[in-house]
N, C-alpha and C positions, 0 to 999 in steps of 0.2 A: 469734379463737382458731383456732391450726390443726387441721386433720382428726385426729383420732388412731386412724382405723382406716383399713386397707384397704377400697377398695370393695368388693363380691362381681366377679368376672369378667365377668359380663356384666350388666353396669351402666354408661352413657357418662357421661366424669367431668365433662359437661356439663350434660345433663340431668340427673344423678342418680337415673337411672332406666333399665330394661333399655329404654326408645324412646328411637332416634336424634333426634339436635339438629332442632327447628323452624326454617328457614329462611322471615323472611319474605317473600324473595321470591317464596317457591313457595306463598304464599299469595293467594285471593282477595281483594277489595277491603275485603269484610265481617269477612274474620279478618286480616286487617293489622292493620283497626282494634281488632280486641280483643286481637292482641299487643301494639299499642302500648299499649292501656288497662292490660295485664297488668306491661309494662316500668315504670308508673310504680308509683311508691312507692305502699300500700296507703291507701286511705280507708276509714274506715267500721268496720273489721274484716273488710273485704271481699279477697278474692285475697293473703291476707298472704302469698303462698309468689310472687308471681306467675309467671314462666313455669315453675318447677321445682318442678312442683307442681298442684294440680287444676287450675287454668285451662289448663296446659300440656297437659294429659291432653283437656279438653273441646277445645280445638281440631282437635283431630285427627280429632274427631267431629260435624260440624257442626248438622247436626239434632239429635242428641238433646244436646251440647252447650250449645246456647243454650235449648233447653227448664231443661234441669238448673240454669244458672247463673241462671235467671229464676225458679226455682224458689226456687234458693236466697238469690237476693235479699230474694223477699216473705217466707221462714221472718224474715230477719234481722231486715228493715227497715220491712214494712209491715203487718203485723199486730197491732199495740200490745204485742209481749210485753217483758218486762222484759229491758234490755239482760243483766243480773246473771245472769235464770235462764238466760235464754239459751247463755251461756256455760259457766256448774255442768251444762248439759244436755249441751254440747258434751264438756266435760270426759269429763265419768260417760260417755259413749258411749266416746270414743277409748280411757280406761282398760278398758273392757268388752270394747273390740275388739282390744286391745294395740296399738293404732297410736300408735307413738311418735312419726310424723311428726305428726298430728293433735293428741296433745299439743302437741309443740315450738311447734305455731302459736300454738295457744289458750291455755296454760300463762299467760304475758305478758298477756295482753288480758283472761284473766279479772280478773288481780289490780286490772289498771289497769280493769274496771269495777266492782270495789269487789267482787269473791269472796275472803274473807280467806284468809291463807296457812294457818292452820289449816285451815280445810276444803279448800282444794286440797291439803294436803296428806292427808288423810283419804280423798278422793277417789283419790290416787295411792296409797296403802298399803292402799285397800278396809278401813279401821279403820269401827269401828263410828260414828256420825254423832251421838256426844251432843252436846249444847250446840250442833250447826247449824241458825240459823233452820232454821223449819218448812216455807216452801215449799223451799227449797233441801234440806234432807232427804230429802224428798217427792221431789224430782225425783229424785236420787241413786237413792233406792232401786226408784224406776219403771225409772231405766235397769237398775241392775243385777239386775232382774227380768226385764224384757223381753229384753235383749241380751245377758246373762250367764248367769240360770238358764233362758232360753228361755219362760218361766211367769209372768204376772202375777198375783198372788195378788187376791182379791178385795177381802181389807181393803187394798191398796195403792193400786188402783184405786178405790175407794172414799174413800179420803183425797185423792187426788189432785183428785180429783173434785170432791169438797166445799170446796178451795182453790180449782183455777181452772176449774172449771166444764165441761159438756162442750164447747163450743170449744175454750177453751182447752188443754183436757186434748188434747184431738183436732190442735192446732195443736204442741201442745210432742211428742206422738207423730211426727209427720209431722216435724218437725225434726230426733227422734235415728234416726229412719227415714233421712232424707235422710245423717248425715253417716255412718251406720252402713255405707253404700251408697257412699259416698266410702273408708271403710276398706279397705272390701273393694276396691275400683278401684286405689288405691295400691302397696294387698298383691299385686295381680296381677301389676302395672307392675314391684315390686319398687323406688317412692321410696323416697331414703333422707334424713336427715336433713342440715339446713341445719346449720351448725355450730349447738349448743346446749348449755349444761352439764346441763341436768339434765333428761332425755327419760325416758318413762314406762317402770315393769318390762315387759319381754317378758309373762314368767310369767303363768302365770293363777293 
């Protein structure tokens, strides 16, 4: 699909983003290798943007980088949480945060871990959550309490609670903490979207 906007001016039509191109030469041995990891096709649901896009942003920063993306490995991969909510968490954050680029990634990978396009779409128009299984609700409406009204209400925390327990609760926190903190990094940078048709409202 081709582009059909103009970038902003100071955005490289490279990067897609107001930082100049990574050159792997001018790279150490350590982040060579995590450009090359970043240049291949995505696994996992892992660096689906690869270099034009968080991993491209964590190189640039090598310490708190490879913290961050180890970070964000274990939210995905090692903690037992359910691929599904995982991603409904994903979602509800980036819509909270309006990061359309963090939609565009996850939008795709929700459905294909089995999030129905009803509730992704419920999640993108902020509609009320009838008929959405109950954990997935549950999460929804923790995000948009936490990252949206700033307030977690007590009955929300409480049902949360009583579904995945306090790890769990504390583990799915630390996740939309994590990508909430990825939003904001993007938003800085000023990423823009990889081609996609259908990228989340700006609007709050």
């Amino acid at each position: 699909m081709a582009r059909q906007r103009a970038l902003p001016v100071d955005v490289h039509p490279e990067t897609l983003s107001r930082l100049p191109p990574l050159r792997r030469e001018d790279l150490d041995e350590a982040r060579q290798k995590a450009y090359d990891a970043l240049s291949r096709p995505p696994q996992g649901g892992l660096n689906l943007a690869g270099i034009k896009g968080p991993g491209g942003v964590l190189l640039r920063m090598p310490k708190l980088g490879k913290f961050f993306d180890e970070v964000n490995r274990i939210l995905r991969s090692e903690l037992g949480l359910d691929p599904r909510l995982v991603e409904v968490a994903i979602l509800a954050t980036a819509r909270e945060m309006s990061s359309q680029f963090e939609w565009a990634m996850h939008e795709p990978v929700a459905i294909e871990k089995g999030v129905a396009a009803k509730t992704v779409d419920m999640i993108r128009r902020r509609k009320p959550l009838s008929g959405v299984p109950e954990k997935e609700a549950a999460l929804v409406e923790l995000v948009r309490e936490a990252v949206g009204a700033k307030n977690v209400t007590s009955a929300t925390y409480a049902r949360a609670l009583a579904l995945f327990g306090e790890e769990g609760l504390l583990h799915y926190a630390a996740l939309i903490g994590n990508y909430a903190q990825t939003a904001i990094i993007l938003g800085i940078v000023g990423q823009q979207l990889h081609d996609h048709p259908r990228p989340a409202p700006r609007s709050r």
